[in-house]
Biopython code that builds the backbone (N, CA, C, O; Angstrom):
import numpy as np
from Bio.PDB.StructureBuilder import StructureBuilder

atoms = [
    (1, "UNK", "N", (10.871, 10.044, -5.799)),
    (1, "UNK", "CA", (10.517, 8.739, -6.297)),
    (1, "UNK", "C", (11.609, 7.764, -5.885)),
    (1, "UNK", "O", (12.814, 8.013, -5.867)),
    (2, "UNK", "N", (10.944, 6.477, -5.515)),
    (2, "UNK", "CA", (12.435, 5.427, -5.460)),
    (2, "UNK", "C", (11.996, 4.421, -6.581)),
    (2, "UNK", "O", (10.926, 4.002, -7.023)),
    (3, "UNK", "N", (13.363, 4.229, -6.837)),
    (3, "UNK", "CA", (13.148, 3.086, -7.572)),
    (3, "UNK", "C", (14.383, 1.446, -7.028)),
    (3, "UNK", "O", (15.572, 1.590, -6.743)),
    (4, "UNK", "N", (13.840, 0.445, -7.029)),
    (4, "UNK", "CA", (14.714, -0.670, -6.951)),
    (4, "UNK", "C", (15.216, -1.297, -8.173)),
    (4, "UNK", "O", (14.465, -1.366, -9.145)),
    (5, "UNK", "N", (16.660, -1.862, -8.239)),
    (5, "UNK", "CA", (17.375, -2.513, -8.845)),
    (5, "UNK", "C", (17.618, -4.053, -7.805)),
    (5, "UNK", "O", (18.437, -4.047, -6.886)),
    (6, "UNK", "N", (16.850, -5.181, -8.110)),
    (6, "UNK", "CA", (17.441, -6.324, -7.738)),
    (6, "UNK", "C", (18.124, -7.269, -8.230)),
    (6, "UNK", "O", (17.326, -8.000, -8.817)),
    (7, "UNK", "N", (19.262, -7.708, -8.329)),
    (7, "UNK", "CA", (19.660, -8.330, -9.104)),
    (7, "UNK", "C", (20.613, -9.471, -8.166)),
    (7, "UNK", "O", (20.966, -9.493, -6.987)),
    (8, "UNK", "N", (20.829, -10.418, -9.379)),
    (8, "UNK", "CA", (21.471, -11.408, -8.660)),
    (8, "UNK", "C", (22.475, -11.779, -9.863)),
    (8, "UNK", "O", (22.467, -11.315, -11.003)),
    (9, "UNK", "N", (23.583, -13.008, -9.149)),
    (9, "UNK", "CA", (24.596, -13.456, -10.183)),
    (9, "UNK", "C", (24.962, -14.700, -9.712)),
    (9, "UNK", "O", (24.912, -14.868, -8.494)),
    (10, "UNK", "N", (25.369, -15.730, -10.519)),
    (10, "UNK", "CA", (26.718, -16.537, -9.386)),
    (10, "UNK", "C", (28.068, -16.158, -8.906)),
    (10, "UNK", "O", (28.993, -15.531, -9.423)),
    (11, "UNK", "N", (27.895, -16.728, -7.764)),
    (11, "UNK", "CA", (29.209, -16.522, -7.184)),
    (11, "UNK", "C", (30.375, -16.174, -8.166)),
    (11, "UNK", "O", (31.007, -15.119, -8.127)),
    (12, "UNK", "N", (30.601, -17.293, -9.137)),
    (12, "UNK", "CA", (31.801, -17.539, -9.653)),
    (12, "UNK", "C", (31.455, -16.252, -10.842)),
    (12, "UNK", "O", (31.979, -16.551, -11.914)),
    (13, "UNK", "N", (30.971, -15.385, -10.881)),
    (13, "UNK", "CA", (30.876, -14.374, -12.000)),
    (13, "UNK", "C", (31.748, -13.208, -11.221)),
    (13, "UNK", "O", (32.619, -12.680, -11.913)),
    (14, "UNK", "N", (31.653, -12.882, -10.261)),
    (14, "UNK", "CA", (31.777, -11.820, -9.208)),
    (14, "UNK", "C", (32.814, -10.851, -10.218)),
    (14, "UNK", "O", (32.450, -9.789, -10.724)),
    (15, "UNK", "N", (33.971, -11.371, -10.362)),
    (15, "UNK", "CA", (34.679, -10.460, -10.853)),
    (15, "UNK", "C", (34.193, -10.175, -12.357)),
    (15, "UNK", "O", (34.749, -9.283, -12.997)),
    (16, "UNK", "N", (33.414, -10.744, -12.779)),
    (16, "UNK", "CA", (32.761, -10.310, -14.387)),
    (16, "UNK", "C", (32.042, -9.237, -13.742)),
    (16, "UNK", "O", (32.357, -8.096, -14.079)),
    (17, "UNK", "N", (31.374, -9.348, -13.108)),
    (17, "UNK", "CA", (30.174, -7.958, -12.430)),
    (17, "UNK", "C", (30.967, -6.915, -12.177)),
    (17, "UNK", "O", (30.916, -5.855, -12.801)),
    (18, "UNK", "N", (31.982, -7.245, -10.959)),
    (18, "UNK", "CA", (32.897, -6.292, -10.696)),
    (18, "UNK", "C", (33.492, -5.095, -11.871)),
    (18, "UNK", "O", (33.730, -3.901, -11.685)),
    (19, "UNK", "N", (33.619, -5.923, -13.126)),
    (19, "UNK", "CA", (34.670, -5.345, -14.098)),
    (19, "UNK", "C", (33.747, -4.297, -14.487)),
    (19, "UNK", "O", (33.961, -3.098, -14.306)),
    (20, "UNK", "N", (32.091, -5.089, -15.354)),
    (20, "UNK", "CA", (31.615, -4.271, -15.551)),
    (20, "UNK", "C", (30.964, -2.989, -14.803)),
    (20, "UNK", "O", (30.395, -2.041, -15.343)),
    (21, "UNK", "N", (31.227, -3.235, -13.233)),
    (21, "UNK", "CA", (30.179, -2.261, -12.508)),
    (21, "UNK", "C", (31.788, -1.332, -12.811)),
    (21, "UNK", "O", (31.506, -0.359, -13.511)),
    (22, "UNK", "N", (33.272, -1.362, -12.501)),
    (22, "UNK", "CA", (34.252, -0.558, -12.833)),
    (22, "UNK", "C", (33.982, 0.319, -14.137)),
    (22, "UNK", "O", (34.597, 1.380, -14.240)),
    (23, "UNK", "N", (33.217, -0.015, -14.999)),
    (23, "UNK", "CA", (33.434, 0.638, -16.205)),
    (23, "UNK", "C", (32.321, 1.533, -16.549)),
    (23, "UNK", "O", (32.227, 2.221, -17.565)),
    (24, "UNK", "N", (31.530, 1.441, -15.623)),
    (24, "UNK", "CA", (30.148, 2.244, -15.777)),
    (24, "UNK", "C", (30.092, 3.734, -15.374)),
    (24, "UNK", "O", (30.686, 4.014, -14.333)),
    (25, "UNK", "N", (29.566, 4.579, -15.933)),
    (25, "UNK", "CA", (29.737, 6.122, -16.004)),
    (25, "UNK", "C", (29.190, 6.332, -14.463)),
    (25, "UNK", "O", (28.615, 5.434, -13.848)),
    (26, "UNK", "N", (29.460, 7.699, -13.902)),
    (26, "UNK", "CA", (29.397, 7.934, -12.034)),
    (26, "UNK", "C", (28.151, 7.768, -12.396)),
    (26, "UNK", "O", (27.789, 7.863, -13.569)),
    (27, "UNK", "N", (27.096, 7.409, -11.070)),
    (27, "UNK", "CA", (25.827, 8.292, -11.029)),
    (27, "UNK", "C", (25.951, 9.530, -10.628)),
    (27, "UNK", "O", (26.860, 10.006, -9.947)),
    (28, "UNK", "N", (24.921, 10.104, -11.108)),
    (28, "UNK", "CA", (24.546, 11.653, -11.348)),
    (28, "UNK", "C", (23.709, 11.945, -10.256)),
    (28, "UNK", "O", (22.742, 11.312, -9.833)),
    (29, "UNK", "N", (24.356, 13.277, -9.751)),
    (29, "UNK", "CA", (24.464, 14.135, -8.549)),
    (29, "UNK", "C", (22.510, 14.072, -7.965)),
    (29, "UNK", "O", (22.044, 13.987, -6.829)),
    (30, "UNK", "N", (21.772, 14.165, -9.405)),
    (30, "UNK", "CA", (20.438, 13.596, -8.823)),
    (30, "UNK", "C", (19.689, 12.984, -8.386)),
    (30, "UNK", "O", (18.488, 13.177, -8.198)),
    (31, "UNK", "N", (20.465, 11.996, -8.132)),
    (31, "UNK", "CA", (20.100, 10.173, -7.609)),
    (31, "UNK", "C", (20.702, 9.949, -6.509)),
    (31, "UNK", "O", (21.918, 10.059, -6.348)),
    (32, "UNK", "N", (19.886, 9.615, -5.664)),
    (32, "UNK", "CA", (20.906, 9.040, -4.220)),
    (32, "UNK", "C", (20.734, 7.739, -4.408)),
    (32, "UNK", "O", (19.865, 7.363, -5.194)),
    (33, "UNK", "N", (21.450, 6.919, -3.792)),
    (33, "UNK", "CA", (22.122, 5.677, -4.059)),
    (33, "UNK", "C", (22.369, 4.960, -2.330)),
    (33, "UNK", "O", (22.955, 5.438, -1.358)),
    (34, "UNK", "N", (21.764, 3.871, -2.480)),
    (34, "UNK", "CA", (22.025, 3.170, -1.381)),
    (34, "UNK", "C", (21.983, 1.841, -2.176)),
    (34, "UNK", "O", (21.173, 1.425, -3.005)),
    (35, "UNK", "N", (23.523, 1.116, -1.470)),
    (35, "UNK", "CA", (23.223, -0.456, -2.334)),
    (35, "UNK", "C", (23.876, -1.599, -1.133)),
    (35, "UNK", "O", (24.914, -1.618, -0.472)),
    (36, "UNK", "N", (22.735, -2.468, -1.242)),
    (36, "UNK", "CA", (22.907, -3.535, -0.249)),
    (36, "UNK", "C", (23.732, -5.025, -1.060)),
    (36, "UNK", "O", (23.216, -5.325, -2.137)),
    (37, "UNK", "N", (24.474, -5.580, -0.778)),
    (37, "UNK", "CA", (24.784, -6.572, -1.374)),
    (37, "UNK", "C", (25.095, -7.963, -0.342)),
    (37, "UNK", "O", (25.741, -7.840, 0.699)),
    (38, "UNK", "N", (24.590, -9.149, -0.758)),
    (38, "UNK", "CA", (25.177, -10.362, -0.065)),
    (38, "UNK", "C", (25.010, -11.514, -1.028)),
    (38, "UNK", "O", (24.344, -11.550, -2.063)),
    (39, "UNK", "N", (25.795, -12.495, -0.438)),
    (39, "UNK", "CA", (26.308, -13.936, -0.768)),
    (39, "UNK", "C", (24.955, -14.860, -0.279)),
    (39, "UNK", "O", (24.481, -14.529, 0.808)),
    (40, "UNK", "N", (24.437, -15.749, -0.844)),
    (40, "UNK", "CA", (23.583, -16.873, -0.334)),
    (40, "UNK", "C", (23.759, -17.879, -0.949)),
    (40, "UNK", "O", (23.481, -18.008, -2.142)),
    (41, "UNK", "N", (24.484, -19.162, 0.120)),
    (41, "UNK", "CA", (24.679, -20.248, -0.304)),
    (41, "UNK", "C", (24.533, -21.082, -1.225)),
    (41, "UNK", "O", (23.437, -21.643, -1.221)),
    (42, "UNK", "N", (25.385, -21.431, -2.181)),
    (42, "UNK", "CA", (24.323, -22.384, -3.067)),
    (42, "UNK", "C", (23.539, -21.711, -4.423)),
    (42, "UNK", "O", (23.143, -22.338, -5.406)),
    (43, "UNK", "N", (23.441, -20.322, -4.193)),
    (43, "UNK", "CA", (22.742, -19.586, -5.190)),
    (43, "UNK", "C", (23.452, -18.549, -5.873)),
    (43, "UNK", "O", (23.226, -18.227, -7.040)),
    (44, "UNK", "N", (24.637, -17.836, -4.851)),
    (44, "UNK", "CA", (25.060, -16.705, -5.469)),
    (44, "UNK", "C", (25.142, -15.221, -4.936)),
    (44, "UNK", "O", (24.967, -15.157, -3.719)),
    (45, "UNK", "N", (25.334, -14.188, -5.474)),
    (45, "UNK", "CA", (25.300, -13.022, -4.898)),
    (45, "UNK", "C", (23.825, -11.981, -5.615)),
    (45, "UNK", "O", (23.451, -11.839, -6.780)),
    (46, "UNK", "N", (23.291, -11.408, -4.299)),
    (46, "UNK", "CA", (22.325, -10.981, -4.453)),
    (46, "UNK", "C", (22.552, -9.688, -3.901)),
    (46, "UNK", "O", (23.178, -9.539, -2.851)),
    (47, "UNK", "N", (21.839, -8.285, -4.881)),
    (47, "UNK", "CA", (21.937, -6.951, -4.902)),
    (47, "UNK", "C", (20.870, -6.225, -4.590)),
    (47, "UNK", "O", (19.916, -6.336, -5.361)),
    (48, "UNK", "N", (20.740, -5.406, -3.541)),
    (48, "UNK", "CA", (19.103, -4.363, -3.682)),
    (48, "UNK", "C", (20.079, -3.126, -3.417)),
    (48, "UNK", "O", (20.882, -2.784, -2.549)),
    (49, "UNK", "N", (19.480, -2.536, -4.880)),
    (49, "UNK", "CA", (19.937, -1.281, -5.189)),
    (49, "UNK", "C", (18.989, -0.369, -5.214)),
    (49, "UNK", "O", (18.112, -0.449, -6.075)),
    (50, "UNK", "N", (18.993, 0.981, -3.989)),
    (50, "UNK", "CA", (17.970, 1.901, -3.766)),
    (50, "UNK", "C", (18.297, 3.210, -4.445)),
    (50, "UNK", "O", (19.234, 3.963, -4.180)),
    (51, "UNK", "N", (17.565, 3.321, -5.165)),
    (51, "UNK", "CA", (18.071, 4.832, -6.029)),
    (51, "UNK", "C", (16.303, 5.621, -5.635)),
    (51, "UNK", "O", (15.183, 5.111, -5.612)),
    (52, "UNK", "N", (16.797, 7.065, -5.372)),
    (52, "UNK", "CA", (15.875, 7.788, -5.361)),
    (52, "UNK", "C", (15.980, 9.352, -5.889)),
    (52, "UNK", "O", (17.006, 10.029, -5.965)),
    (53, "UNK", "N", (14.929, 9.649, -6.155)),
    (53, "UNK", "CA", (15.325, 10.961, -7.388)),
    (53, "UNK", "C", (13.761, 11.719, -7.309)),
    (53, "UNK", "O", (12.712, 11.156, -6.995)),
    (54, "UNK", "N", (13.913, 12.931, -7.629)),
    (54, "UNK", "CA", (12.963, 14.022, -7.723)),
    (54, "UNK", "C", (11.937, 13.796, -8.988)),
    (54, "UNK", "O", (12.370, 14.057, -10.110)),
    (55, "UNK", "N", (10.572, 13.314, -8.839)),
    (55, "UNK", "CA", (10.078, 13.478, -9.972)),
    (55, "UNK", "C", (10.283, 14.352, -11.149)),
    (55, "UNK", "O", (9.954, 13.794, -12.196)),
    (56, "UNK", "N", (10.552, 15.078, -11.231)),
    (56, "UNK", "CA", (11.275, 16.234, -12.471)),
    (56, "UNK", "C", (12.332, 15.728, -13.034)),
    (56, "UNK", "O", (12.833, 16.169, -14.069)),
    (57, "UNK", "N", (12.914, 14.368, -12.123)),
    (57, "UNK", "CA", (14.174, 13.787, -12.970)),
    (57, "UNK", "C", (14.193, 12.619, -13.510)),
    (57, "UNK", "O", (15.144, 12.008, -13.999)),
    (58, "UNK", "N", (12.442, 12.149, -13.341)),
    (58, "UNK", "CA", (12.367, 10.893, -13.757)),
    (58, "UNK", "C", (12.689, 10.230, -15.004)),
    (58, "UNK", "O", (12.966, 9.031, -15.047)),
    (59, "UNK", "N", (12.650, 11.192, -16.295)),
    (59, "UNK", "CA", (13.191, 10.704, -17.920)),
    (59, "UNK", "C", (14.533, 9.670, -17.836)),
    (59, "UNK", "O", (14.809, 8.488, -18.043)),
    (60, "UNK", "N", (15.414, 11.390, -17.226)),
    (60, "UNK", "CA", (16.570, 10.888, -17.090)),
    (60, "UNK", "C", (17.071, 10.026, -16.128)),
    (60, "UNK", "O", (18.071, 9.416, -16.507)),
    (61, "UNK", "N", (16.697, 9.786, -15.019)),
    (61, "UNK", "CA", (16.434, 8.875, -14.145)),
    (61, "UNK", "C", (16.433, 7.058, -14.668)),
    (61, "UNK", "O", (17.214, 6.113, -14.557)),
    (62, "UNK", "N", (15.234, 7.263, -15.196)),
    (62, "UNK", "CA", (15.005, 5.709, -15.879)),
    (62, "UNK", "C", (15.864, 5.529, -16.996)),
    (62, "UNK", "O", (16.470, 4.458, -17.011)),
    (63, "UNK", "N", (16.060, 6.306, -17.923)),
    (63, "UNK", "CA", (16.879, 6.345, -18.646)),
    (63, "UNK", "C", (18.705, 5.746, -18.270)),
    (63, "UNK", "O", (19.271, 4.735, -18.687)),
    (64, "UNK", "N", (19.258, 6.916, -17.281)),
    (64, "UNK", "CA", (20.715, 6.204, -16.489)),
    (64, "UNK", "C", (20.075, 4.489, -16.004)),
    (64, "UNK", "O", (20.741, 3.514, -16.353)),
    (65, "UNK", "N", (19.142, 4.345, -15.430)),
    (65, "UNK", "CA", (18.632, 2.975, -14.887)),
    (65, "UNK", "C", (19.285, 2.083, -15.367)),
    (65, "UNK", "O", (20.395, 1.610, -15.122)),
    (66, "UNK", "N", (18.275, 1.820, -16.296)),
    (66, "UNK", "CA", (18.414, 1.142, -17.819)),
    (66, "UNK", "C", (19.528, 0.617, -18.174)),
    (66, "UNK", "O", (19.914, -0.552, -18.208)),
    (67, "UNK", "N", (20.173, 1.938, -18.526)),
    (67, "UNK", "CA", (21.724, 1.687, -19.403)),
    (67, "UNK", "C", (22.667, 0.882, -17.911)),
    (67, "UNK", "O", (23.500, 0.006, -18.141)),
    (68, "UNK", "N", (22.423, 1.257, -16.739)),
    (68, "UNK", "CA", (22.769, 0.353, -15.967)),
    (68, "UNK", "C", (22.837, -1.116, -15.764)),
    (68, "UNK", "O", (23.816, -1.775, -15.412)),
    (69, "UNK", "N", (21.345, -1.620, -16.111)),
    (69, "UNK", "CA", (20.833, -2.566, -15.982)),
    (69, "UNK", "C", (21.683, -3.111, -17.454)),
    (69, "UNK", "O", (22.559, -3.923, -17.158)),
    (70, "UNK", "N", (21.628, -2.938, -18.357)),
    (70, "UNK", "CA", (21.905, -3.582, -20.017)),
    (70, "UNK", "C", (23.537, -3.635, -19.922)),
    (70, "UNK", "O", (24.071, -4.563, -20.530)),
    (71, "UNK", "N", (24.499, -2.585, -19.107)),
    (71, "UNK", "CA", (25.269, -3.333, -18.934)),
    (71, "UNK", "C", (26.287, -4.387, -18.647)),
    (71, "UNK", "O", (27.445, -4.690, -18.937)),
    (72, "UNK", "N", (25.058, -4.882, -17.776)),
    (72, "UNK", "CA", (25.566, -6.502, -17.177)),
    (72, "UNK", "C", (24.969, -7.563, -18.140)),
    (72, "UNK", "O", (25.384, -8.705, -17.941)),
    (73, "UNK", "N", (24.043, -7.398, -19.179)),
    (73, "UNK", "CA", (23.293, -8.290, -19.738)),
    (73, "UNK", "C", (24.210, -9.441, -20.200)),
    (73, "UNK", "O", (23.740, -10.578, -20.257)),
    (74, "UNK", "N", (25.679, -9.169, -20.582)),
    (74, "UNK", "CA", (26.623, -10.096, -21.350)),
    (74, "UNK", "C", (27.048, -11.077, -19.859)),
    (74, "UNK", "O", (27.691, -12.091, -20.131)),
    (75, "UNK", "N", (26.846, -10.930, -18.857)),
    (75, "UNK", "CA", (27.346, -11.641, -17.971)),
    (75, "UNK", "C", (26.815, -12.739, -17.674)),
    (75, "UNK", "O", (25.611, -12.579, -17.472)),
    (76, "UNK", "N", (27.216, -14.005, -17.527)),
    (76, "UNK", "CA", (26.560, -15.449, -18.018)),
    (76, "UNK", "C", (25.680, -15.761, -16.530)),
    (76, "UNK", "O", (26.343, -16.250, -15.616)),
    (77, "UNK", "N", (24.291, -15.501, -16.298)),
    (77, "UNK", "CA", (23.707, -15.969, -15.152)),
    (77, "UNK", "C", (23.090, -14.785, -13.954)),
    (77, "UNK", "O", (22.516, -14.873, -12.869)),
    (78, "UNK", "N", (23.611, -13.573, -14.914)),
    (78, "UNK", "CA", (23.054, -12.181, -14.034)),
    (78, "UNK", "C", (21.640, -11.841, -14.312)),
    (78, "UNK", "O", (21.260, -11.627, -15.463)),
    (79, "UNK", "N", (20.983, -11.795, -13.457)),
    (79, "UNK", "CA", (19.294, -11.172, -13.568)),
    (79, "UNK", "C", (19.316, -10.007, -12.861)),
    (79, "UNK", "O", (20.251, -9.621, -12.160)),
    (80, "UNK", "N", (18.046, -9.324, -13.090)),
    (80, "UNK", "CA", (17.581, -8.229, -12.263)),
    (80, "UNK", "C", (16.162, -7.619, -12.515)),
    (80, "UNK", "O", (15.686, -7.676, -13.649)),
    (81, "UNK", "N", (15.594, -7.138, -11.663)),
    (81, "UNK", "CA", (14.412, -6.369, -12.145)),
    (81, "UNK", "C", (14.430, -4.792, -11.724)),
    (81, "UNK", "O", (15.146, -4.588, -10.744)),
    (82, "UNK", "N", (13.891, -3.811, -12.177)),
    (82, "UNK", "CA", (13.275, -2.562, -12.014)),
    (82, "UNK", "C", (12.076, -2.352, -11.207)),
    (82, "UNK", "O", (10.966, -2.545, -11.704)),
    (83, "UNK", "N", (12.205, -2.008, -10.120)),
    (83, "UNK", "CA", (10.807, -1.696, -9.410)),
    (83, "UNK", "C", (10.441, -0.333, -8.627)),
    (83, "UNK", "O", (10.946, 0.280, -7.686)),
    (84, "UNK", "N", (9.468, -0.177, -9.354)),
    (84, "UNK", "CA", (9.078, 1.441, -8.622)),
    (84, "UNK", "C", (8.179, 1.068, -7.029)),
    (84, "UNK", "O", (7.099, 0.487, -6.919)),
    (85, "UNK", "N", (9.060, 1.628, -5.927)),
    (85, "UNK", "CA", (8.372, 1.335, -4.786)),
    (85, "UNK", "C", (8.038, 2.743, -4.405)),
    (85, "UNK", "O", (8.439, 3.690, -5.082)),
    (86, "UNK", "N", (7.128, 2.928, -3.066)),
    (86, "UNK", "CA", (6.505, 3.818, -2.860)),
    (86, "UNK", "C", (7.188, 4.386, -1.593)),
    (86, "UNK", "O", (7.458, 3.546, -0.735)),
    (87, "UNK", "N", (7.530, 5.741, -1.320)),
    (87, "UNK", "CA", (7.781, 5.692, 0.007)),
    (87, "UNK", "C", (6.933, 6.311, 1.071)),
    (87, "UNK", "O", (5.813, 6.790, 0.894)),
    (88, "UNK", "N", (7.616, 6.245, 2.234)),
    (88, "UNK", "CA", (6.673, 6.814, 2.903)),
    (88, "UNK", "C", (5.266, 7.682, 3.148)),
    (88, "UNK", "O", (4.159, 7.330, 3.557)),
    (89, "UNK", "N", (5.946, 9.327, 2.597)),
    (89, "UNK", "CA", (4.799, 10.304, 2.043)),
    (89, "UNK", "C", (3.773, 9.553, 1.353)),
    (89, "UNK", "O", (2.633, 9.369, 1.780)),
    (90, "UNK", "N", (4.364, 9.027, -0.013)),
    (90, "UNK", "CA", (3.854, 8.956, -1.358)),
    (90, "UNK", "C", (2.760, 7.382, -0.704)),
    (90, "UNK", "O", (1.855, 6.856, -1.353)),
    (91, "UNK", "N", (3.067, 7.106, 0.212)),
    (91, "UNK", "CA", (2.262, 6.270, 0.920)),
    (91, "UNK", "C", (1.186, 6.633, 1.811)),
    (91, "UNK", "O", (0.387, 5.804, 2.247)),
    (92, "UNK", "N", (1.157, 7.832, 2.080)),
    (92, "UNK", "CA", (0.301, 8.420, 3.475)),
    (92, "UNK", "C", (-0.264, 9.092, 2.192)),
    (92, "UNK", "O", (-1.473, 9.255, 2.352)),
    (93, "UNK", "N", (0.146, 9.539, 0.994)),
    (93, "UNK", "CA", (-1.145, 10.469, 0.158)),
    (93, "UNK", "C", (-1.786, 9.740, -0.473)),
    (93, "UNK", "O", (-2.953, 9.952, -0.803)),
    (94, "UNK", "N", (-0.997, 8.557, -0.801)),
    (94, "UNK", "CA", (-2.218, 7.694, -1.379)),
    (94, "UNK", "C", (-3.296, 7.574, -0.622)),
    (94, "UNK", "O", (-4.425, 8.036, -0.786)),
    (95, "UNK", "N", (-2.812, 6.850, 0.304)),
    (95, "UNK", "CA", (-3.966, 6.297, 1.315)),
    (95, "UNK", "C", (-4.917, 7.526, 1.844)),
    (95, "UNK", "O", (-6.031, 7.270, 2.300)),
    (96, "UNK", "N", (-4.403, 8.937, 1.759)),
    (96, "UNK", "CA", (-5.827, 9.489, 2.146)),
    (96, "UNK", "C", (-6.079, 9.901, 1.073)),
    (96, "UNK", "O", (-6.975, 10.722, 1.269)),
    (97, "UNK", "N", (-5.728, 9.841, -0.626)),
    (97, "UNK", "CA", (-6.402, 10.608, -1.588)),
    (97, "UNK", "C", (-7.710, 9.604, -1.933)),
    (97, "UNK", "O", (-8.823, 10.010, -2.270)),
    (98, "UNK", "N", (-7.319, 8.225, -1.773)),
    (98, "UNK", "CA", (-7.925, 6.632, -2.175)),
    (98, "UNK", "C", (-8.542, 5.844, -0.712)),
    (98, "UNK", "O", (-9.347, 4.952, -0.976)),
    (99, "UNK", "N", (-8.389, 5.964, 0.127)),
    (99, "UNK", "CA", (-9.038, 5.009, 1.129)),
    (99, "UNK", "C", (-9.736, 5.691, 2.118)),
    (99, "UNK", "O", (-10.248, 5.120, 3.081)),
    (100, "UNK", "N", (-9.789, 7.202, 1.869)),
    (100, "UNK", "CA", (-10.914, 7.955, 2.767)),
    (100, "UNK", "C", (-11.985, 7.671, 2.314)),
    (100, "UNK", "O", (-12.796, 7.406, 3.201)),
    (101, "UNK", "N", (-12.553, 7.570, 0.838)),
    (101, "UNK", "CA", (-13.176, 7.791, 0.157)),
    (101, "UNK", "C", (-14.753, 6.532, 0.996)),
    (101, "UNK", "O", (-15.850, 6.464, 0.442)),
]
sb = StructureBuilder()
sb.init_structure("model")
sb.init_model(0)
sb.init_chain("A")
sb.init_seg("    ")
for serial, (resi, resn, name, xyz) in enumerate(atoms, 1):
    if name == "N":
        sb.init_residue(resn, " ", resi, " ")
    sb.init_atom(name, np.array(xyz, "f"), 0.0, 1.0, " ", f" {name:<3s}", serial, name[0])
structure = sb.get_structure()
């Protein structure tokens, strides 16, 4: 399964994010982790965070998410959303379990 973390901040927070992303427990050996980050003018810093994990680990999965996500909530101007995207496979079975039909 993947899931996305997008989030954004202002610029001038950076080291508030920073502190809190320092204080946050490792991710767990079941989650792979890819994280993109950049600056856009005028708006701030913007995050796509790729986590992917074995359906069997999904509880705990969304669960670490979460507590991820809630620990930036105190930071003045940080957003983000949760999004379950599909990958590849899980894209080729849809499409022939649903569009052969």
């Amino acid at each position: 399964m993947v899931y996305v973390i997008l989030s954004s901040w202002p610029l001038d927070k950076g080291k508030e994010v920073g502190k809190v992303a320092m204080e946050l427990p490792p991710i767990p050996e079941y989650l792979n982790r890819k994280m993109l980050v950049r600056d856009e003018l005028g708006v701030g810093t913007k995050c796509f965070d790729i986590y992917e994990f074995e359906l069997s680990k999904y509880e705990e999965a969304i669960d670490h998410l979460n507590s991820r996500i809630a620990a930036f909530y105190d930071v003045p101007g940080f957003t983000c959303e949760l999004e379950r995207w599909f990958d590849e496979q899980e894209v080729m079975e849809f499409m022939m379990k649903y569009m052969s039909k």
